[in-house]
N, C-alpha and C positions, 0 to 999 in steps of 0.2 A: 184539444191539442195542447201540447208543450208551451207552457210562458216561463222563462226561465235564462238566469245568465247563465252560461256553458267556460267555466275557465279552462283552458286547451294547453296543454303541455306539449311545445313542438318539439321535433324533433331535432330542428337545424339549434347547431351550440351559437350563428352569427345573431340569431334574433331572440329575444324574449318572449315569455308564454304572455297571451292578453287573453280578456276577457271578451268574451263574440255574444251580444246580444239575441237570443234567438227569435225574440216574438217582437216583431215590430209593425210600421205602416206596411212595407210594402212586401214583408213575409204574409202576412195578414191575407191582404188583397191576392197574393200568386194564389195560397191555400185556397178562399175562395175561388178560384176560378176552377183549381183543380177539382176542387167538392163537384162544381157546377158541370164536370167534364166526365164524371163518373170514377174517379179514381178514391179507391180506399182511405182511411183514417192514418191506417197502416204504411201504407205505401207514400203518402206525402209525408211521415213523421219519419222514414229511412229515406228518402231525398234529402230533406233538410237537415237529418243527422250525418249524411254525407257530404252535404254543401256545410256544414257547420269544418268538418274534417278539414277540408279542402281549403276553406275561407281562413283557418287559422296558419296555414303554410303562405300565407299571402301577406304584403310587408301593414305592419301594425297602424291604421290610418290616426291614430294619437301621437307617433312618433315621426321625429322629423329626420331621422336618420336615413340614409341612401339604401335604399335595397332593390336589389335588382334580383326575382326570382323566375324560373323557370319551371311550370309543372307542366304533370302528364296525367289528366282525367283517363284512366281506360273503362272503355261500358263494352255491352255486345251489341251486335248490328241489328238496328232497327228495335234497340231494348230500350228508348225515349232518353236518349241524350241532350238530347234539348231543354227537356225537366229538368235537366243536374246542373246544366249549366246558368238558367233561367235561376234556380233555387240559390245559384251561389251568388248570384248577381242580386239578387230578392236581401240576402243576409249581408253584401260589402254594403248597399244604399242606408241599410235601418245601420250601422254600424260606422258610418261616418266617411262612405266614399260617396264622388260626387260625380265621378265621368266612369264609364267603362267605352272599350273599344269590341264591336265582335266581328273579325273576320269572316262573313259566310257565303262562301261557295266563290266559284270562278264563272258563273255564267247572270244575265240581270235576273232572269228568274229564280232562282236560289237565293239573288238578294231579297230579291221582293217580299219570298216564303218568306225567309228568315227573318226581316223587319214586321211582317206581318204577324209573324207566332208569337215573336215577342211582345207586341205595341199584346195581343187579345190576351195573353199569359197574364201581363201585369192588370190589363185592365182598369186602369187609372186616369184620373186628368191629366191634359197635357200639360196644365203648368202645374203637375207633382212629378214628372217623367216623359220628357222628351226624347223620343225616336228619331232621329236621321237618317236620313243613307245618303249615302257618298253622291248619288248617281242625282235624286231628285232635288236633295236643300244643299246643293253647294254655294250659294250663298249665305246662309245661314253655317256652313263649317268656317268661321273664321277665328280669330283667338277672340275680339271683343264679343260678338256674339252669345260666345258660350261662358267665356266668364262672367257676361249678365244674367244668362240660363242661370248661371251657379248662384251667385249675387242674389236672386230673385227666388232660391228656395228648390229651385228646379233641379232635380237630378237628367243627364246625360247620357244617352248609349249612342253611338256613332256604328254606324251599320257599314261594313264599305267591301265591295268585292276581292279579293287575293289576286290584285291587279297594282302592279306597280304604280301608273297613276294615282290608283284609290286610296292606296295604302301612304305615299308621299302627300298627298293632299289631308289625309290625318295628321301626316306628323308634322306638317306646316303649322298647326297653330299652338305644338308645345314648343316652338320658337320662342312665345309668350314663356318667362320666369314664372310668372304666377300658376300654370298652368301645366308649365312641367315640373312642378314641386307637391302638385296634387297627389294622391292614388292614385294610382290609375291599375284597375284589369282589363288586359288583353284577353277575351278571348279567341280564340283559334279552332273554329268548328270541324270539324273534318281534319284534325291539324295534322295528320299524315301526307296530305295534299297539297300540291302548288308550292307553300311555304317553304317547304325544305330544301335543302341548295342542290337544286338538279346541276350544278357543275362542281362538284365535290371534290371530283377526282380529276379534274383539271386546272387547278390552282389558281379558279377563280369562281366567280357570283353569279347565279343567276339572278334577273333584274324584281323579281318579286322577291325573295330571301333578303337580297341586296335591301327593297325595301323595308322589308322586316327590321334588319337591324338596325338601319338608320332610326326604326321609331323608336324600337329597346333603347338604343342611345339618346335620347333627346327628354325619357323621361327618367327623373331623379328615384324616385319612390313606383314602382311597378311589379305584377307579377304579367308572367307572362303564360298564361294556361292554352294546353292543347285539348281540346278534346277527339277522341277518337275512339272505334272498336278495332282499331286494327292498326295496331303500334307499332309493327315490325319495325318501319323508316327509322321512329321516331330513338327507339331503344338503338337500334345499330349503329345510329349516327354517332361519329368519333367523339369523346367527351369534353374536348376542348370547343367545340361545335356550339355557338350563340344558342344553336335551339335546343338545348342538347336537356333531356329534364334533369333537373336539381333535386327533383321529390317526383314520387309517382305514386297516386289513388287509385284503388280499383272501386268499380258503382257496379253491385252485384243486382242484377233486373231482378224486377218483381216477381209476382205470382202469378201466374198463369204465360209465362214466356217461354216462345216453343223456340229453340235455336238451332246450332249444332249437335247438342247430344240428340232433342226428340227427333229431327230428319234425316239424322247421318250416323247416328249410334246402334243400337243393336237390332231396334227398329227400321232400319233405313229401307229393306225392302218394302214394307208396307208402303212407305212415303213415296219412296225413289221409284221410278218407274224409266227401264232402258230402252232408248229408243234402237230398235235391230239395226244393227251395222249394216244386213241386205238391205235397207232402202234408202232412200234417194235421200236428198238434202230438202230442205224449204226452201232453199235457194234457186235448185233446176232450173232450166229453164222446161221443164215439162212435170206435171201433176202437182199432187199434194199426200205428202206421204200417210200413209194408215195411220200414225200415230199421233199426226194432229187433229186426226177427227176422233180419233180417240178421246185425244187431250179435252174436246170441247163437251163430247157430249157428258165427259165425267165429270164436266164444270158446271154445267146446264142441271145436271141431277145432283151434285151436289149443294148447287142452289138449293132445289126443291126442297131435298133433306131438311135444311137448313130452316126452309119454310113452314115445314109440315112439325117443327120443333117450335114455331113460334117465335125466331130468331129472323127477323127481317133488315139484319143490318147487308150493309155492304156487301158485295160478292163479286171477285174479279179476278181477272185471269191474263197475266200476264206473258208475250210473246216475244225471247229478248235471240235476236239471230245474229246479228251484227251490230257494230258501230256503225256501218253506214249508212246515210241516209237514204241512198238511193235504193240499198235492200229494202229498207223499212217501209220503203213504198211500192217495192213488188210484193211483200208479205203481204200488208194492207190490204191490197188487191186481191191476193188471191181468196184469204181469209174474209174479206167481205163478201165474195162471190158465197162462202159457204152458207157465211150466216143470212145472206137475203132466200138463198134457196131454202136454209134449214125455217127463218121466219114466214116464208110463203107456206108451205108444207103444214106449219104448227098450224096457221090461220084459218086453213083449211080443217082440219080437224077438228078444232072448236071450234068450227061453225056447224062443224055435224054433218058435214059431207063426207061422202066415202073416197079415198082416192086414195088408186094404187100404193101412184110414187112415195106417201109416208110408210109404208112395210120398212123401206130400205132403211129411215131413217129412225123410226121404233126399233129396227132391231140393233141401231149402235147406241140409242139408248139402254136399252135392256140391256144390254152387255157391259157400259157404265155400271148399271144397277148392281149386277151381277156383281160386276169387281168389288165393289164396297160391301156387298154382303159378305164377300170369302175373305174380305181382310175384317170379317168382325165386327161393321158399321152396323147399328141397330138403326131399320125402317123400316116404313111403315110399308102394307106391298104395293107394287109398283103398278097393279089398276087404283089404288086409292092415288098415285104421285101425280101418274103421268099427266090431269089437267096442270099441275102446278111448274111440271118441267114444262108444256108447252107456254105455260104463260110466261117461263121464267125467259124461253127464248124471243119469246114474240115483244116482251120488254127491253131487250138487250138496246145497248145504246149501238151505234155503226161504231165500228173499229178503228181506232183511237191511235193516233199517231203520238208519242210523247218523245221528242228529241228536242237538240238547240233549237232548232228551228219551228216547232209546233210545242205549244204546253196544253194536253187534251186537259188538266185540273179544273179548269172552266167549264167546259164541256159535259166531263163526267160527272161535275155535282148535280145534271140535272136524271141523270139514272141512278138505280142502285143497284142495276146490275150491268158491268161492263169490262170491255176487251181491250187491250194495250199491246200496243207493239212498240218497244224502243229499242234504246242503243243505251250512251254512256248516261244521257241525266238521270237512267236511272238506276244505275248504279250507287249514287251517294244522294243523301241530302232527300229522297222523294221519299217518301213513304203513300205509299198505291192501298189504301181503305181493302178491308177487307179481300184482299189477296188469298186464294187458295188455290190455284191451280197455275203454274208457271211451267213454259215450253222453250225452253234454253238448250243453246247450241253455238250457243259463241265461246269460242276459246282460244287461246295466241298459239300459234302456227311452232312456235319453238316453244322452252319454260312458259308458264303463268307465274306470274308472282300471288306469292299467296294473299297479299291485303289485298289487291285488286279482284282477284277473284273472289274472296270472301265479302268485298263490299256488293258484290254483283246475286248475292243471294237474299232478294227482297222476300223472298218466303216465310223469313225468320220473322216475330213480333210476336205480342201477344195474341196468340190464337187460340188458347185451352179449350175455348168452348165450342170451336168448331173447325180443330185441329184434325179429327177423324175425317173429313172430308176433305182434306189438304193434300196435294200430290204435286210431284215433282217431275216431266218428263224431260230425260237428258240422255246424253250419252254415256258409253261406260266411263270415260279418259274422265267427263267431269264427276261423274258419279265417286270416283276412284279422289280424282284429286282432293274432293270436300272432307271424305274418308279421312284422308290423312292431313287436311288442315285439323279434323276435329281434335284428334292427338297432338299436333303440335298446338293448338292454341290451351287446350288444356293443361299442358307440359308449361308454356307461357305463363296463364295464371299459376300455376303451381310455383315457380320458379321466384315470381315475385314476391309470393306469401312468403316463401321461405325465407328470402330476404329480410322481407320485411320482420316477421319472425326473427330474426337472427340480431338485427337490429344495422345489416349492411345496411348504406345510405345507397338511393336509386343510384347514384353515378358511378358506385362502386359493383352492383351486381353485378355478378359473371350474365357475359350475352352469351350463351350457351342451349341450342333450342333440338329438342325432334324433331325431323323434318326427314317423312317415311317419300317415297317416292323422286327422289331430290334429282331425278335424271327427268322430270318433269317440271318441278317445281323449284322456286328459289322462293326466297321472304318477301325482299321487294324490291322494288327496281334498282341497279346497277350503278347507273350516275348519282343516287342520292348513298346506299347505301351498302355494305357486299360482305357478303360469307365467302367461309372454306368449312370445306371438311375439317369437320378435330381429327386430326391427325397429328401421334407422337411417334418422335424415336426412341428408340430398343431404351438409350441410354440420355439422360436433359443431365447433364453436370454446372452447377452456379461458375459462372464466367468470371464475376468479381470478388478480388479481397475490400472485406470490410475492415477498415482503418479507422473504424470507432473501438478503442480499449473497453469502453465502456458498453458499447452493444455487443463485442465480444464476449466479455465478462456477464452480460445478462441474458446474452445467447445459452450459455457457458449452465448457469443456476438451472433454465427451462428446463434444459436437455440432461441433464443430471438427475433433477427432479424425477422426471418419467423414470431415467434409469433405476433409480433406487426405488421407486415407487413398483418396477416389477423385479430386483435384485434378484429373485429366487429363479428367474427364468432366464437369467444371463449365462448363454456358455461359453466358452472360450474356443477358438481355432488356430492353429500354430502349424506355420507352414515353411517357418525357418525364425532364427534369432530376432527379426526387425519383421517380417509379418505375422504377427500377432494380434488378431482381430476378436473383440468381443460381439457378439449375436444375441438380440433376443428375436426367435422366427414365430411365426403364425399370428399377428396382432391384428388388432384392427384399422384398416386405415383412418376411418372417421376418427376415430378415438384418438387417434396421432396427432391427427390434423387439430381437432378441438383443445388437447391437450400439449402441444408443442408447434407445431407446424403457422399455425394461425397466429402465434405469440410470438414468436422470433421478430429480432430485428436485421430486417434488409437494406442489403447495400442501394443507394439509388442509383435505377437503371438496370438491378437486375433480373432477370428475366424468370430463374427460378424462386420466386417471390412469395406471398401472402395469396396475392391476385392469381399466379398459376396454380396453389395448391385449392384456392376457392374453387376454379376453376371446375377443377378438375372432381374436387366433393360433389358439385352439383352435377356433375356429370356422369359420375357413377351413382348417383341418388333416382336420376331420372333414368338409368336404363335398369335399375335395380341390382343392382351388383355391389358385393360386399367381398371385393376380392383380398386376400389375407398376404398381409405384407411384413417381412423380414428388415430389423433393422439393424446395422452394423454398423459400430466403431471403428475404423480402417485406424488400424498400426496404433492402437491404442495403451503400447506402450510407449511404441517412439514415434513421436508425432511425426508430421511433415514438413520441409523445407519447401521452398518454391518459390521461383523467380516470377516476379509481378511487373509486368508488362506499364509504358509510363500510362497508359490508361487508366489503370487499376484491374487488367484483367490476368488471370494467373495463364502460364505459360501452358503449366502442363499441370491439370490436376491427380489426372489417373497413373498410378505406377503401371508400367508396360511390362512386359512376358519377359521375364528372363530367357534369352537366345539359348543357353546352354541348358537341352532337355534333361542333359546328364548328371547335372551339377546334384549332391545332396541339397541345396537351398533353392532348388527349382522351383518359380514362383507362376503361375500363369497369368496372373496380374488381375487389377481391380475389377475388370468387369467380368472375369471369369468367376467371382464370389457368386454371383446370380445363377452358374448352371446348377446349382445342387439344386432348388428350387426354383427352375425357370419357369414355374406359372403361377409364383409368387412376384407382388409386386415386391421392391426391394429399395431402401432408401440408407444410402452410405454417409455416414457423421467423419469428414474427412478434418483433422486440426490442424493447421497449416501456417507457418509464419514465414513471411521474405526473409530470402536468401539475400539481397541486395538490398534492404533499407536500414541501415546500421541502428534509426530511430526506432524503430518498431522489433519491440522486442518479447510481442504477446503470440501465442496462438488464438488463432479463430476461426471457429466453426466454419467449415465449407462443406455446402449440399450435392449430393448427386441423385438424382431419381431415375431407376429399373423400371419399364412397362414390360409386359411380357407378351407377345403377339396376339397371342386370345385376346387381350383386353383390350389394347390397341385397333384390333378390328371392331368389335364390341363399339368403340369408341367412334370409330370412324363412320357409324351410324347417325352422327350426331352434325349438328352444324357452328360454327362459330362466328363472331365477328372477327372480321379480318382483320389480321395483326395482334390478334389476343394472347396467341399460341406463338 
């Protein structure tokens, strides 16, 4: 492994580059655990090279200066987010922090997980690393307490639910100066959840968020990191927003991770399997539809497969129909009834008696069998399987309730092969061992939001080695929706590399996303966070005079530059003595934009900006369109006049149609420039100086920007955050 100091070049111009120790005590100890857990050389030397990334955006524990940061860890679902965060937390300890705080989950059992993965991760004595949770050492959370933790050599993690209580009883004891002057990292597991201000758009707090910020304020020296696979909230949220990220990491999963692309990509029929609209629900109150018995027996032989390869890990099969709990116990029921029947039947059979009743049930094995043959699954034949499918059912554990109120984790570690039926826990924060066959049917009655829906796809994880026997049974609607998360979350990573590339800061990236299906779908919930459609008019004309001489004058230099840079392609148009327009037509818009557009200086507050034309590059980059834009000096011999409003906004930018069709100086006026080429985009360089400020005696540049309706629908494909546009 890597021993080595790692000096980091941040990005942010508030903080300076330091120096991130990489190989320490309790880097050390995570590594071993992970060696001891089966993970690669490989794969733990790109965790720690990501938590090395992450740990250096975090305020410098040598320095005593105030920082207050915000990031946004993104990984993908069920891709070991907890490694990333564990690893960053492994690198502040060996590097001079003494407390962290982690946020995890909203329910006790999520705390529990979560204290518990961490205390086996680090694997240390308790007085080198002290684990709390909110819920069992509240006595032990007090300020003396832990400043003698500290005092005495001990590092700190406070574990506490996304519960305003839990969260307020953390920030009670940076009341202590000493202790709110420390480092401190927050992390925030799941941080698209709970935390974010579910009353957004009502001009007040929700009581958890509420909490949140009281503790961001209470410490001096903090970052404040989210982790999550499904950012939408986090990115949408308005950027004055406490949570709002400052910096955003992407943690690209390992080797052998089957996600979005292998279930929902080109592949997705192999995987995906729809359940017929003609049948009934699981829910009925009458039978049990053909496609769950389906579901099982291709679980049951997929087992075997699995078996007759010498692979006897985990095997399980998840049944997700509702939130409610009361369904989840008519499921249970009936789904047990299957499997006691399908386990009396096997038992029979290996015991070498003859009996009927298994005909019925060999032949929806066989028919499993079958299916994995035609999608291509290499087995062995199915007289050599079938003792190992009966054995595999006659082992099953009984059908496994996993909601609030039941945690089957207990239960199931005593099989290794077994059935699940839940709701919401298990949506976030569970990971279900060796998962390959999941039977979902839950979906919101209006939109789904897409992070909620995508956190509901526990199918996803490392599965490479016995992904071929992995199936999906669902409906078309979800079958369809996942389809088009996969394009929008792809679109998502894309969008940020670019950024990042580009060297935009997170807060500055255009929110700008794909989103196929959108009379289904939205991003995410409503009271945290909210799109529209990118939708533009025909014509976006700059509303303010810029009253900097000097950004006029260096407006003035850019747009000149370009000019002369293509002189040879300038032509002229003369439509009378005073409209007198120069054109260069057919350019590229990017090439504008990089070359003029991105470099100008903007008035503050206006609206055709920097930030619109980013915009909008990104949005022609992700539908791929390279549409060819015309641009035009208006009255580029006699500039313009214009009265500016006591705002700063111009009255009237656009010259209007001369009334008199008949006149020889008949003019059609400014926006009629665009019909010669109306399926060119078109951008007007209007020079304009007040009529009414006797001080102000410069021109300066005023923008007007042409969409042409092609591209505007084109566009309208697309989704934005609200208020962008």
């Amino acid at each position: 492994m890597t021993n080595e100091l790692i000096p980091v070049a941040l990005l942010d111009d508030n903080q300076t580059p330091w120096t991130i120790k990489f190989d320490g005590y309790f880097r050390s100890n995570v590594e071993r655990q992970m060696i001891n857990d089966d993970m690669t050389p490989e794969a733990i030397d790109s965790l720690f090279s990501n938590a090395t990334r992450i740990l250096s955006r975090c305020p410098n524990p040598q320095h005593e200066t105030s920082v207050a940061e915000t990031g946004i860890v993104i990984g993908k679902v069920q891709s070991g987010k907890t490694s990333n965060f564990i690893s960053v937390l492994a690198l502040a300890f060996d590097n001079g922090y003494n407390i962290a705080v982690v946020l995890g989950g909203n329910t006790l059992q999520l705390l529990k997980q979560n204290a518990s993965r961490i205390k086996s991760a680090f694997n240390v004595d308790a007085e080198k690393l002290t684990v709390l949770k909110t819920n069992d050492n509240k006595s032990l959370i007090n300020p003396e307490q832990i400043k003698e933790f500290i005092e005495n050599g001990r590092k700190v993690i406070i574990v506490g639910l996304k519960h305003y209580k839990h969260i307020d009883q953390i920030a009670e004891i940076f009341d202590n100066n000493y202790l709110a002057n420390q480092p401190i990292l927050v992390i925030d597991d799941e941080g698209d959840q709970a935390t974010l201000n579910a009353k957004a758009y009502l001009n007040s707090m929700s009581t958890t968020y509420e909490s949140v910020v009281k503790l961001k304020n209470r410490l001096n020296r903090h970052c404040f990191l989210s982790i999550t696979a499904t950012p939408q909230a986090n990115i949408l949220i308005k950027a004055f927003d406490k949570l709002a990220p400052d910096f955003g990491e992407l943690v690209y999963p390992g080797e052998g991770y089957c996600g979005l692309q292998e279930f929902h990509g080109e592949n997705c029929d192999k995987f995906i399997y729809e359940i017929p609209p003609t049948e009934g629900n699981l829910l009925d109150d009458v039978g049990v539809p053909q496609s769950v018995y389906n579901a099982m027996a291709m679980f049951f032989v997929g087992n075997a497969i699995r078996r007759s390869r010498g692979d006897v890990g985990n095997h399980a099969m998840l049944i997700h129909p509702s939130q409610k709990k009361y369904d989840h116990r008519i499921v249970v029921n009936k789904i047990q009834t299957i499997l006691s029947d399908w386990k009396t039947k096997a038992k029979i059979k290996l015991s070498g008696r003859n009996d009927i009743s298994y005909i019925s049930l060999q032949k929806q094995l066989l028919n499993a069998y079958q299916s994995f043959v035609n999608d291509g699954v290499i087995c062995v034949p199915f007289n050599e399987l079938e003792k190992t499918i009966l054995d595999r059912i006659k082992e099953c554990s009984p059908v496994l309730i996993c909601n609030s109120e039941e945690n089957a984790s207990e239960n199931s570690a005593l099989y290794k092969t077994n059935i699940f039926v839940g709701g919401n826990l298990v949506e976030r924060g569970i990971t279900i061992k060796g998962l390959s066959v999941t039977y979902i049917t839950r979906r919101a009655k209006g939109k789904s939001n897409v992070d909620n829906t995508e956190q509901r796809a526990r199918w996803f994880g490392y599965k490479a080695k016995y992904l071929d026997v992995c199936r999906v049974f669902t409906t078309k609607d979800i079958k369809d929706d996942f389809t088009s998360i996969l394009e929008h979350d792809e679109d998502m990573w894309a969008s940020i590399e670019r950024a990042q590339d580009r060297g935009i800061p997170f807060k500055d990236m255009p929110r700008i996303f794909t989103l196929a299906r959108s009379a289904f779908l939205q991003l995410t919930r409503r009271n945290v966070a909210r799109t529209e459609q990118y939708e533009l008019s025909e014509w976006k004309p700059q509303k303010l005079f810029n009253f900097s001489e000097l950004d006029a004058e260096f407006n003035k230099q850019i747009i000149m530059k370009y000019r002369n840079d293509n002189k040879d392609l300038v032509i002229t148009e003369k439509y009378n003595p005073v409209q007198i327009h120069a054109i260069i037509r057919n350019q590229s818009f990017f090439d504008l934009c990089e070359k003029v557009l991105f470099d100008l200086k903007y008035a503050d507050g206006e609206i055709l900006n920097k930030e619109y034309f980013e915009l909008l590059y990104e949005a022609l980059r992700k539908l791929k369109l390279n549409p060819e834009i015309d641009i035009v000096w208006v009255r580029d011999k006699e500039h313009s006049i214009r009265k500016i409003n006591e705002d700063g906004t111009i009255q009237q930018l656009f010259q209007g149609r001369n009334p008199n069709t008949s006149s020889p100086s008949y003019y059609e006026g400014d926006r009629s420039l665009a019909d010669k080429e109306p399926d060119h985009l078109q951008l007007q360089i209007h020079y304009i100086m007040p009529s009414n400020n006797g001080s102000t005696k410069f021109y300066s540049p005023v923008l007007a920007m042409y969409m042409p309706e092609w591209c505007a629908n084109e566009l309208s494909r697309l989704v934005v955050r609200k208020n962008d546009i």
